[in-house]
C-alpha positions as CSV (number, residue, x, y, z in Angstrom):
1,X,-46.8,18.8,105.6
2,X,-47.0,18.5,102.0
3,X,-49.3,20.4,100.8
4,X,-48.0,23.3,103.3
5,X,-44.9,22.9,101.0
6,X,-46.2,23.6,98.0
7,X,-45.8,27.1,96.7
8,X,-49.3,29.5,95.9
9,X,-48.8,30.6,92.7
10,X,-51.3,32.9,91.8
11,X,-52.9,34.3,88.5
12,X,-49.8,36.4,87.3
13,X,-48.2,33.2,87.4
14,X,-50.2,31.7,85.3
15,X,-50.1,34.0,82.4
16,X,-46.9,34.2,82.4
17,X,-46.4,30.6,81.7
18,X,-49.0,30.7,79.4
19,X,-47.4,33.9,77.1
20,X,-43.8,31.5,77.4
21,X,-45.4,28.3,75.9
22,X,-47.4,30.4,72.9
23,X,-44.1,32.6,71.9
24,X,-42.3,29.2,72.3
25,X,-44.7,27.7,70.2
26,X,-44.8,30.4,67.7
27,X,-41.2,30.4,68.0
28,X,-41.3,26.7,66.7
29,X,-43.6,27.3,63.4
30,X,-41.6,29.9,62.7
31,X,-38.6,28.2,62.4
32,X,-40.2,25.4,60.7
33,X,-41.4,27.7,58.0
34,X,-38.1,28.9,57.9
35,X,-37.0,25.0,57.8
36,X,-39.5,24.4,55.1
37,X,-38.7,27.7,53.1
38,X,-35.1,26.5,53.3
39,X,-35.5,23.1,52.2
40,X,-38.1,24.4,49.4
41,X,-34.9,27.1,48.3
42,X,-32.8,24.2,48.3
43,X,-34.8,21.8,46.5
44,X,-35.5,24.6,44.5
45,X,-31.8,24.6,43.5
46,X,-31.2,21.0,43.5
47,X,-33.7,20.8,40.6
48,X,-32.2,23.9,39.1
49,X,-28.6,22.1,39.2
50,X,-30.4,18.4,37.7
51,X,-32.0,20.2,35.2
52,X,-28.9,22.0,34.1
53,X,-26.9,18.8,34.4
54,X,-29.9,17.2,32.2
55,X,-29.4,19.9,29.7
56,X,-25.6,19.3,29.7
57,X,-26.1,15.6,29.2
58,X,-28.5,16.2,26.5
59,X,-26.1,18.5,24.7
60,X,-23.0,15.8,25.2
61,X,-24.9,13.0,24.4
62,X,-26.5,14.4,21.1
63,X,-23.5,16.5,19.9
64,X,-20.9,14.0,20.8
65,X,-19.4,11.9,17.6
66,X,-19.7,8.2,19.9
67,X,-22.6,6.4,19.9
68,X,-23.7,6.5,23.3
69,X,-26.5,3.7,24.6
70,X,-28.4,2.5,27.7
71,X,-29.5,-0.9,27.6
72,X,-30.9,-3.4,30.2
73,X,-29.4,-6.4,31.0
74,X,-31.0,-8.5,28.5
75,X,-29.8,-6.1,25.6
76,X,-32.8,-3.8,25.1
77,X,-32.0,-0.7,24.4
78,X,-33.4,2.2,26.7
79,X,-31.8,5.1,25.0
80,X,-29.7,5.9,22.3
81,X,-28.1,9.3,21.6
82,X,-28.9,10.9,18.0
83,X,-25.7,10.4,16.8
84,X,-26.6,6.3,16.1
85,X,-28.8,7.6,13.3
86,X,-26.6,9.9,11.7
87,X,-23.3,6.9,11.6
88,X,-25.8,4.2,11.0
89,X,-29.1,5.5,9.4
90,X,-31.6,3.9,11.4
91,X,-34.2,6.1,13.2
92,X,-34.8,5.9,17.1
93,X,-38.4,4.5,15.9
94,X,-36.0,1.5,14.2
95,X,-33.5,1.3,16.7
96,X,-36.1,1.0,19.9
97,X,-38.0,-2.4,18.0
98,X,-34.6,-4.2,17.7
99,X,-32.0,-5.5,20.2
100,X,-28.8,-4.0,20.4
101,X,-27.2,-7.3,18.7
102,X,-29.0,-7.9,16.3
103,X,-27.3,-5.5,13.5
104,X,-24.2,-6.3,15.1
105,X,-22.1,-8.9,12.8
106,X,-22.8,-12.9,13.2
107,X,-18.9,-13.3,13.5
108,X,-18.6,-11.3,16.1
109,X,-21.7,-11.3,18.5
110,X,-20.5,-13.5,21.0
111,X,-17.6,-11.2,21.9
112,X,-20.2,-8.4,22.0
113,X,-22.1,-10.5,24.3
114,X,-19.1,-12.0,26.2
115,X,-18.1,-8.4,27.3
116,X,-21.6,-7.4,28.4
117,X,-22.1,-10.7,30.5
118,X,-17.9,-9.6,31.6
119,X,-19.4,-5.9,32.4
120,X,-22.3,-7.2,34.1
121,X,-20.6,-10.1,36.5
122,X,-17.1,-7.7,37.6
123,X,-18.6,-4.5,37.4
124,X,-15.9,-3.6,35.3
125,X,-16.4,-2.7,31.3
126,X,-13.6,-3.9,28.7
127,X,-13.2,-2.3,25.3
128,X,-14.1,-4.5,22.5
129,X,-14.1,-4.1,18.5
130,X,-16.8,-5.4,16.5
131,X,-18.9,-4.9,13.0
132,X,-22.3,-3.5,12.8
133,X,-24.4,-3.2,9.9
134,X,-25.6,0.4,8.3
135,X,-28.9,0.8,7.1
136,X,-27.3,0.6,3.8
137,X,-26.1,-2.7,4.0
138,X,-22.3,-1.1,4.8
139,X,-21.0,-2.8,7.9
140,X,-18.7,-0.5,10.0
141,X,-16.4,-1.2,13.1
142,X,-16.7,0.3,16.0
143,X,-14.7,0.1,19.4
144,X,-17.2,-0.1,22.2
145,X,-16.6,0.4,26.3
146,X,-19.1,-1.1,28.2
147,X,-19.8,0.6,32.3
148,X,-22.6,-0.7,34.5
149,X,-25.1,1.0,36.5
150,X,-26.2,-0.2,39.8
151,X,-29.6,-0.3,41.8
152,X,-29.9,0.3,45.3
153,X,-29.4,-3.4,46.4
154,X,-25.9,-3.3,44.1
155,X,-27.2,-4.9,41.6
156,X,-26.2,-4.4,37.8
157,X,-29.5,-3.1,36.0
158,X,-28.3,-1.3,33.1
159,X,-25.2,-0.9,30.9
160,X,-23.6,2.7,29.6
161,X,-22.1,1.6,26.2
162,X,-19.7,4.0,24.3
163,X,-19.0,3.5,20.4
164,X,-16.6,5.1,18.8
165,X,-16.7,4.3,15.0
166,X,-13.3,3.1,13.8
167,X,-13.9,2.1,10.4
168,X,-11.6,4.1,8.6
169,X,-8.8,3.9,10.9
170,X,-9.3,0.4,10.8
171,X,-9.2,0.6,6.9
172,X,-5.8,2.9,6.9
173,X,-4.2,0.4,9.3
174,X,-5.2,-2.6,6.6
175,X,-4.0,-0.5,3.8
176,X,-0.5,-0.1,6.2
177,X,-0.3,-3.9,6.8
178,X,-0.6,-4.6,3.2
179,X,1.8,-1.5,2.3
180,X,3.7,-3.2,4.4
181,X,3.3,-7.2,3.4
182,X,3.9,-5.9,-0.2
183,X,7.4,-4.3,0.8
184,X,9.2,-7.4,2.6
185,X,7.8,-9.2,0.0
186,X,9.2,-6.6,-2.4
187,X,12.9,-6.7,-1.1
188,X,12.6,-10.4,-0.5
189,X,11.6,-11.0,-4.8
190,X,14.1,-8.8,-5.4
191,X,17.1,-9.6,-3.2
192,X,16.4,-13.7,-4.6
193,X,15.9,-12.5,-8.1
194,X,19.3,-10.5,-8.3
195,X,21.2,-13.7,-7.1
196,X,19.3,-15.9,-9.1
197,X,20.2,-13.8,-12.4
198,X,23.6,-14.9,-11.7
199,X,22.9,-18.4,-11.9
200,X,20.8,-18.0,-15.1
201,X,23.6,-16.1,-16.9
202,X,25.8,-19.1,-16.6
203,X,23.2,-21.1,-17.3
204,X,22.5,-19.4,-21.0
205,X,26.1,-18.6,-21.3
206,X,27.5,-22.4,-21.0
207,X,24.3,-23.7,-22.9
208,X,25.0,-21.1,-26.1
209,X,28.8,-22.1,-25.7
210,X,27.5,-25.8,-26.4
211,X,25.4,-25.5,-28.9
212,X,28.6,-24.1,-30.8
213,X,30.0,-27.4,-30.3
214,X,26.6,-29.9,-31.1
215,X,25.6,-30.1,-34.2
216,X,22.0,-29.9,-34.5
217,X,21.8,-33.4,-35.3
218,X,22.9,-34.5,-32.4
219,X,20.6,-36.0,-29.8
220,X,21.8,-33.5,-27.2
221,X,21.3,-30.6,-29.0
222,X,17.1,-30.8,-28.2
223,X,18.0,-30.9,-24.2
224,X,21.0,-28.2,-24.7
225,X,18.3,-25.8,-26.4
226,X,15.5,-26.4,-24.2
227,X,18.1,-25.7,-21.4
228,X,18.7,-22.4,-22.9
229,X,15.3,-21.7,-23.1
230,X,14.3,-22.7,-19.3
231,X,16.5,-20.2,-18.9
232,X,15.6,-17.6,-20.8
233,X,12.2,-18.2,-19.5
234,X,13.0,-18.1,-16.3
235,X,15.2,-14.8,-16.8
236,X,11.7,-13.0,-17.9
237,X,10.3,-14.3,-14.5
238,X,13.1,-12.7,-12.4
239,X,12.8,-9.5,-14.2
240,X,9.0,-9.5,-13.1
241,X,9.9,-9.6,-9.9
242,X,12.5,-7.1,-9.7
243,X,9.9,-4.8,-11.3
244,X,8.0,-5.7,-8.7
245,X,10.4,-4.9,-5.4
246,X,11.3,-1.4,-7.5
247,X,14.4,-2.4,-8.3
248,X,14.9,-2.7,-12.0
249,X,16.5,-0.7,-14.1
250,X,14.4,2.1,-16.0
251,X,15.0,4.2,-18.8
252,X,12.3,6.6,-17.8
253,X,11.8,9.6,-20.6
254,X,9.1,12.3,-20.9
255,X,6.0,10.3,-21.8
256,X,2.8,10.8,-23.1
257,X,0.6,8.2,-22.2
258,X,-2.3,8.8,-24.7
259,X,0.6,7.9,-27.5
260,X,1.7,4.8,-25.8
261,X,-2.5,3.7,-25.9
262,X,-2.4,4.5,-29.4
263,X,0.6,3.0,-30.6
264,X,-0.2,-0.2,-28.9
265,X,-3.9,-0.1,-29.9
266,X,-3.8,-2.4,-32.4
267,X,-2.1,-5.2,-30.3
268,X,-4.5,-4.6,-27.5
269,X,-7.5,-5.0,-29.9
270,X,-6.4,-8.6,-31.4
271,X,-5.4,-9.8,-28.0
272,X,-9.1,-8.8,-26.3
273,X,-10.8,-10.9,-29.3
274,X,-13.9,-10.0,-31.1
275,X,-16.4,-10.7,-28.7
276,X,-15.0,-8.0,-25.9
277,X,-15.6,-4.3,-27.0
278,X,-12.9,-2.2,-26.5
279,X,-13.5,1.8,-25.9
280,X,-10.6,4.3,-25.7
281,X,-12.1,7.4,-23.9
282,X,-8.5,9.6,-24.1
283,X,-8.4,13.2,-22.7
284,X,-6.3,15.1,-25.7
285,X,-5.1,17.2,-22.6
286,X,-3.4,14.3,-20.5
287,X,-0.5,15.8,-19.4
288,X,3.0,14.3,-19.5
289,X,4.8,11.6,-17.4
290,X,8.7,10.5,-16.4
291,X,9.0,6.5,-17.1
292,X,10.1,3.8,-18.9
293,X,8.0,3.3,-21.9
294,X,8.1,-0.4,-21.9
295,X,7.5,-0.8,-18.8
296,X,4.2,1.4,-19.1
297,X,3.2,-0.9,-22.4
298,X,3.7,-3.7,-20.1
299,X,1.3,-2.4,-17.4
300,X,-1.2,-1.8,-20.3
301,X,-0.6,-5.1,-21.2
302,X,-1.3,-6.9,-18.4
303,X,-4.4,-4.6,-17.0
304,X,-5.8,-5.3,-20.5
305,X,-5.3,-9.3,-20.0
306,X,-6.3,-9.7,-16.7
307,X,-9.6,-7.8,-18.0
308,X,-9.7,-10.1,-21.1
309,X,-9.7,-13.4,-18.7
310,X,-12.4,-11.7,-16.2
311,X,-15.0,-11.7,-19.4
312,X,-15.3,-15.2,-21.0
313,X,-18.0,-14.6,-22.5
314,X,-17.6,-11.3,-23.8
315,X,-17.8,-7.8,-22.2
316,X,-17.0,-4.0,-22.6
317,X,-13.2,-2.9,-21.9
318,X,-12.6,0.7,-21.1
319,X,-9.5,2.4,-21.3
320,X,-9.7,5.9,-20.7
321,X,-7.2,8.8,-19.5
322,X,-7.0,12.3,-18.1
323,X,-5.4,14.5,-15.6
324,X,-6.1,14.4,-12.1
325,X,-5.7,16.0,-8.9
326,X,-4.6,13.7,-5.7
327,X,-5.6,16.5,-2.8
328,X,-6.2,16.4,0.8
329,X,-9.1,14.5,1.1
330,X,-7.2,11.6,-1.2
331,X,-4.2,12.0,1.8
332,X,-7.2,11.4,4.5
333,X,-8.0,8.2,3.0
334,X,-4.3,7.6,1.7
335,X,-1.9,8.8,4.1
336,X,1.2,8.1,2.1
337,X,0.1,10.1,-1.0
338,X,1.9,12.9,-1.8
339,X,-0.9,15.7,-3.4
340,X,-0.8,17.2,-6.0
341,X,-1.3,17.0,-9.9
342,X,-1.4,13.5,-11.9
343,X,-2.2,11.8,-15.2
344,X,-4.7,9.6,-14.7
345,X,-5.2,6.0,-16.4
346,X,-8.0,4.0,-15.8
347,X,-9.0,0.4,-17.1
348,X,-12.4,-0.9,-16.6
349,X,-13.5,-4.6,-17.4
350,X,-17.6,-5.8,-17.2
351,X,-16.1,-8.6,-16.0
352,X,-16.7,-11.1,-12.9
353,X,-15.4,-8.8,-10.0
354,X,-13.2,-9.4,-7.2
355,X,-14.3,-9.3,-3.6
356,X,-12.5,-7.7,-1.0
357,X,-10.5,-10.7,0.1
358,X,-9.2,-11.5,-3.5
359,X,-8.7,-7.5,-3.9
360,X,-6.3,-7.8,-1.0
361,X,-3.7,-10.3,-2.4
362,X,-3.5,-9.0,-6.6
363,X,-0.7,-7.3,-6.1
364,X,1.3,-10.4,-4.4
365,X,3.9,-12.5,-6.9
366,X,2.5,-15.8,-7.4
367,X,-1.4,-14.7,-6.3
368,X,-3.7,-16.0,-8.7
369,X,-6.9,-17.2,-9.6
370,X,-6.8,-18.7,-13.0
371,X,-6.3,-22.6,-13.9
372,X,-2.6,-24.0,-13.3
373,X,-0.4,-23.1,-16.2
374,X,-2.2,-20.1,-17.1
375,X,-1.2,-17.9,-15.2
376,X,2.4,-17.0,-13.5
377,X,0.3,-14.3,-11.1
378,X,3.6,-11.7,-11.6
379,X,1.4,-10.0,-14.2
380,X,-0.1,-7.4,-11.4
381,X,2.7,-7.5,-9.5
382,X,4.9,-6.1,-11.9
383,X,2.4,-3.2,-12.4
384,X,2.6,-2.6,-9.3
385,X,6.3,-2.5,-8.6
386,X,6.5,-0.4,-11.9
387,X,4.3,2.2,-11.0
388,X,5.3,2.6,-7.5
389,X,9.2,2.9,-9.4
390,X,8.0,6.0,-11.2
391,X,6.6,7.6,-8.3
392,X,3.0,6.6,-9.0
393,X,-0.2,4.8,-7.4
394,X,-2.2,1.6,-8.7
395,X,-5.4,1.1,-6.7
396,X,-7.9,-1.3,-7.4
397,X,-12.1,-1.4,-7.0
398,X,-14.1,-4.2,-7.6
399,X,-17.3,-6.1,-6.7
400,X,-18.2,-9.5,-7.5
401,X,-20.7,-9.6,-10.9
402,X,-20.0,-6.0,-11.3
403,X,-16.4,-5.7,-13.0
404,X,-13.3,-4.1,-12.1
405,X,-11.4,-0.7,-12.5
406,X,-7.8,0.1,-12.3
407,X,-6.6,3.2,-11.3
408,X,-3.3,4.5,-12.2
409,X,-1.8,8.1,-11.4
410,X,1.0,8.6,-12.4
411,X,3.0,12.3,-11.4
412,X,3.0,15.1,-13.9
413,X,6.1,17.0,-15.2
414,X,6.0,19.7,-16.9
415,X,8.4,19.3,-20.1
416,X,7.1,18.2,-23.7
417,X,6.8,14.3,-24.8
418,X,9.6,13.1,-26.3
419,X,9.9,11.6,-29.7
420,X,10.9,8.2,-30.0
421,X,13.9,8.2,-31.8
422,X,14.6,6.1,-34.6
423,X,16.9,2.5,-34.1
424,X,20.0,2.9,-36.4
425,X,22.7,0.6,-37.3
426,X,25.8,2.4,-35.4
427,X,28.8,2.3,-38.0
428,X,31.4,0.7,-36.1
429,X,34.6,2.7,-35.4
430,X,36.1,0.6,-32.9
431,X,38.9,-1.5,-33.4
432,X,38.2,-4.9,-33.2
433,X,40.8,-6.0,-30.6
434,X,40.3,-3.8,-27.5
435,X,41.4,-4.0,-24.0
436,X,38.6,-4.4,-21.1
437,X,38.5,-4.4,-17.5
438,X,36.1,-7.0,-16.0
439,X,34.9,-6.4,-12.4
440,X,32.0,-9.0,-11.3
441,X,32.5,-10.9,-7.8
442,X,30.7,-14.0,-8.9
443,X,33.5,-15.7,-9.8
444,X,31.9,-18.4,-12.1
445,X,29.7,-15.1,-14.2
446,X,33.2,-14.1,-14.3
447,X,34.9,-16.4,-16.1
448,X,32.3,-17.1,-18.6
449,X,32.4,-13.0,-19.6
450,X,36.4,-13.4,-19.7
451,X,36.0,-16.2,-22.1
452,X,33.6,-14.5,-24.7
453,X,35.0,-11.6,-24.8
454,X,38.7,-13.3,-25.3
455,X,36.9,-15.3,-27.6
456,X,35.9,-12.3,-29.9
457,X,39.5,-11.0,-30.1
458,X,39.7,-8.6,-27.0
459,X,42.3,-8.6,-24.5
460,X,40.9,-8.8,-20.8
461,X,41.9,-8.0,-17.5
462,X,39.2,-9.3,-14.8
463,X,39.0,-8.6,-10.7
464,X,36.6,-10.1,-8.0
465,X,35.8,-6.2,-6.6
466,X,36.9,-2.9,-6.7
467,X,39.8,-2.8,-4.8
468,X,41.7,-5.4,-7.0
469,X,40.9,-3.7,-10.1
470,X,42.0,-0.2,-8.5
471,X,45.3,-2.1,-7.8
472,X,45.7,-3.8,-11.1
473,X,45.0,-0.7,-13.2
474,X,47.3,1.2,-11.5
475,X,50.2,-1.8,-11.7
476,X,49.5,-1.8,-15.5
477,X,50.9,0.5,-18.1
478,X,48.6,-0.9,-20.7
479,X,45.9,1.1,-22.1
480,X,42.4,0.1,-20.5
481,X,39.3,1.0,-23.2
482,X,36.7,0.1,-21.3
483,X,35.3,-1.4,-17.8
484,X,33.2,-3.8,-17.6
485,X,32.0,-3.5,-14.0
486,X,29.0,-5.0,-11.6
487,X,27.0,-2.4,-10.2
488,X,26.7,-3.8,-6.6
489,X,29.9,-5.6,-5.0
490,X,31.2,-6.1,-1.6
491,X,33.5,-2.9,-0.3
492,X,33.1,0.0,-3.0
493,X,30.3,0.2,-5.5
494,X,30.1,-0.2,-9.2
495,X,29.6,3.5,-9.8
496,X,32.3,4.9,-7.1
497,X,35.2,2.4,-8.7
498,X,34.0,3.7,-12.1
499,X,34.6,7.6,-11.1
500,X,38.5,6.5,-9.4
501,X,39.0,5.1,-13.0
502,X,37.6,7.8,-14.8
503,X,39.9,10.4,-12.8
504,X,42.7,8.2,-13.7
505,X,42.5,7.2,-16.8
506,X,40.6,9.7,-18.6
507,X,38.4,8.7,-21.6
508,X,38.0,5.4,-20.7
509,X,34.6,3.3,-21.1
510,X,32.3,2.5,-18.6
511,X,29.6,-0.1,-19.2
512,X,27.6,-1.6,-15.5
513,X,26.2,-4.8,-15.7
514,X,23.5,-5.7,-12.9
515,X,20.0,-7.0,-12.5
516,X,19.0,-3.5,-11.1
517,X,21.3,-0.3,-9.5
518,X,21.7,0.0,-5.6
519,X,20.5,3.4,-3.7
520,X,24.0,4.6,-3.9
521,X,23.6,5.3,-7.6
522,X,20.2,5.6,-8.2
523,X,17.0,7.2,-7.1
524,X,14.2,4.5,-6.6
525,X,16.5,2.1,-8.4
526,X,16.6,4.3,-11.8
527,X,19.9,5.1,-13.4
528,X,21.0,8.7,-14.5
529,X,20.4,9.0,-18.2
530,X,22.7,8.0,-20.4
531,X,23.9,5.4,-18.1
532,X,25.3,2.7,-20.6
533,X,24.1,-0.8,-18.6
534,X,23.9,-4.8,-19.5
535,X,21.1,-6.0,-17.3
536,X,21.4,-9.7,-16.2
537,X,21.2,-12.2,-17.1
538,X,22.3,-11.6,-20.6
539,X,23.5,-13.6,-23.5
540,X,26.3,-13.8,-25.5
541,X,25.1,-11.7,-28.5
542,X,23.5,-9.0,-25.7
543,X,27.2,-9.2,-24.1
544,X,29.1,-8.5,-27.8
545,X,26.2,-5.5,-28.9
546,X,26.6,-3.6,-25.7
547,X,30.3,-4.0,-25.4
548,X,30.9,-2.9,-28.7
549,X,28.6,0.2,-28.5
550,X,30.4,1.2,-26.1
551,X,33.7,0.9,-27.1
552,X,32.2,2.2,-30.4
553,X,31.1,5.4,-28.1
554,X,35.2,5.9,-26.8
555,X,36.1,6.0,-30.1
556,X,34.0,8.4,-31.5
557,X,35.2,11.1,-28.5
558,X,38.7,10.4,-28.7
């Protein structure tokens, strides 16, 4: 039965399979050509796109300003981009036979290597700062970030490390911090000097007021004079450091600093000794400055010490001047310059040098490094308080067994030096019994001025601040000459209680008294000119001379 069930299929049949499988066959190949022309197209383009993302690396990697590195897990480097030679000056040759910690400072390696071991254990990089040395020696900081590359099994086999060199941000953010040390130490000297010249004017006040009364045989008038002089000594320290927190009193004038050099040049020479030589290199085109001449000799002064006592055994001392111009790429490195044109004075010593951390505290009151009783270290910091007062800049470089140099630039103006006038004995015009108006709100400085100035033959009226005063000139009918008057009190300034008076009473005196003038009144803690002022502490004979010049001074107007 089978068989009779089977269909005869004859020859037609046969071909007909036959042409099926060979077009289904051909069929096949052809679309595996396609298949493999497709796959060659897109491997084709898949090279096309990897080399053009090659090419893109290539270009960010060697044009990009961070360092960028590959290196293996036990810190051999596998790549680093171009730029590694052009911020630190070694070659790829000189990179590839080191390890990537090796130029990498001893101080801070292990936080170097603490991130990378970090990196490699979480997976996750962390930014880290650290020093590495230039080929030069230089060591630079750079701010690194750390990612990790995988294998296949998720392992961590290599580490992407980004640098980004920091070193002079680093340096402008130092310069900021000390900027910034410098000013709260600044208003701190000054705000305790100020109160502390009080104290000292009673203390030389009371102490001339008994030596009046003890003979100089007596065996307290040694500890009565040495009393005066502690204080007297100690009044010279507390106008240090007001110089030094800006905020002494100046007499600034038009200035020519080659002529303050020269006029002190003899003094400078006999205090360097013999075995220092001393060159003056001075530009005769040194334009012309706004400051207090003494205060400029005592910057001299003290640059030309402080070089002096860095060469014990002898040197070359250089004092040399010129015009300068502070421009942009002096604000890159100093961001609170303002540009423009300055004279220049520069003092360089042969001396021992300074290295960066000494460099770093010179300019702090009480910072020094000479022998105890040697030194009061307020010799820098006054320079620097009285240069940054006159609108200037002080900066210092140094290197240990090389010497020092001192900078200074102070702002030009554009007006002729003036001459300094001649001291003359003012002829005295002034009655000798006047009538004064004492304003000071330290009661006991109060009563000691009263006293001296009753003493001498005046008649005086006194008030603890301006209000008082206001009401007890305007209670009085008598005649006030002059007012004696404390620059800062509580309530209403020195200056403003002085203008009331001066609308009400016209032609009368005003003299200030004060360790230095507030903002209210002053510009950076200078005085208009002309100002008539008794700085404190002062003593009895500097309390009679300016009181009677300026009573002197209402006489000769009215």
């Amino acid at each position: 039965m089978l068989p009779s069930m089977i269909p005869q299929l004859g020859p037609s049949s046969y071909a007909f399979d036959t042409d099926i499988a060979v077009h289904a066959l051909v069929g096949i190949i052809l679309l595996f050509d396609v298949y493999v022309v497709f796959q060659q197209v897109q491997l084709s383009r898949f090279r096309k796109r990897l080399a053009e993302r090659e090419e893109l690396f290539r270009l960010i990697t060697e044009n990009a300003a961070d360092m960028i590195a590959v290196v293996d897990t036990k810190g051999q480097r596998l790549y680093n981009s171009p730029s590694y030679q052009k911020l630190l000056g070694y070659s790829q040759e000189e990179l590839g036979k080191t390890s990537a910690f090796e130029q990498i400072h001893a101080d801070d390696r292990k936080a170097v290597v603490d991130a990378a071991n970090d990196a490699r254990r979480t997976g996750m990089g962390r930014t880290v700062e650290y020093r590495i040395r230039h080929k030069d020696g230089r060591w630079l900081t750079l701010e690194s970030t750390a990612s990790v590359v995988r294998n296949p099994d998720g392992e961590v086999e290599k580490l992407v490390i980004v640098n980004r060199d920091i070193t002079e941000r680093k340096q402008l953010e130092e310069q900021l911090y000390r900027s910034q040390k410098l000013e709260a130490i600044g208003r701190l000297s000054g705000g305790v000097a100020h109160d502390f010249n009080n104290l000292l004017g009673l203390m030389i006040g009371y102490s001339e007021a008994l030596q009046d009364r003890i003979p100089p045989d007596d065996p307290y008038r040694e500890a009565v004079d040495e009393i005066q002089n502690a204080g007297k000594r100690a009044a010279a320290l507390t106008q240090q450091l007001l110089a030094f927190s800006r905020k002494q009193v100046l007499e600034p004038r038009i200035l020519n600093v080659n002529t303050i050099i020269q006029d002190v040049e003899k003094m400078l020479r006999r205090l360097v000794g013999e075995d220092i030589e001393m060159q003056l290199a001075l530009s005769p085109n040194t334009c012309s400055v706004k400051a207090d001449r003494s205060q400029i000799e005592q910057v001299i002064l003290n640059l030309v010490v402080n070089a002096r006592d860095a060469m014990p055994d002898g040197g070359k001392l250089i004092i040399e001047t010129g015009n300068w111009e502070l421009d942009r790429s002096t604000v890159l490195r100093h961001p609170y310059v303002i540009p423009g044109p300055y004279a220049m004075l520069k003092v360089t010593d042969t001396g021992c040098g300074m290295d960066a951390e000494l460099q770093s505290h010179i300019f702090e009151p009480f910072f020094t490094t000479k022998e105890k009783g040697k030194g009061t270290g307020l010799g820098l910091a006054t320079a620097y308080g009285v240069i940054k007062q006159s609108g200037g800049y002080i900066w210092v470089d140094s290197e240990v067994g090389k010497g020092t140099t001192f900078r200074i630039y102070l702002p030009e103006v554009n007006a002729v030096a003036e001459t300094v006038p001649e001291v003359k004995t003012a002829t005295k015009v002034a009655p000798e019994r006047r009538t004064i108006l004492i304003v000071e709100d330290e009661r006991s400085l109060r009563k000691l001025t009263r006293k001296t100035l009753r003493d001498a033959g005046h008649k005086v009226f006194e008030a603890g601040d301006a209000a008082e005063a206001l009401e007890l000139s305007r209670k009085t009918k008598d005649a006030i000459d002059l007012l004696l008057t404390d620059v800062i009190m509580p309530g209403m300034s020195g200056k403003k209680l002085a203008d009331v008076l001066i609308a009400e009473r016209p032609g009368i005196g005003v003299l200030y008294m004060s360790g230095y003038a507030d903002g209210e009144i002053a510009t950076h803690g200078i005085l208009d000119e002309g100002t008539a002022i008794l700085r404190k502490p002062f003593t009895r004979d500097e309390l009679m001379r300016r009181v009677e010049d300026s009573l002197t001074a209402v006489a000769t107007k009215s």
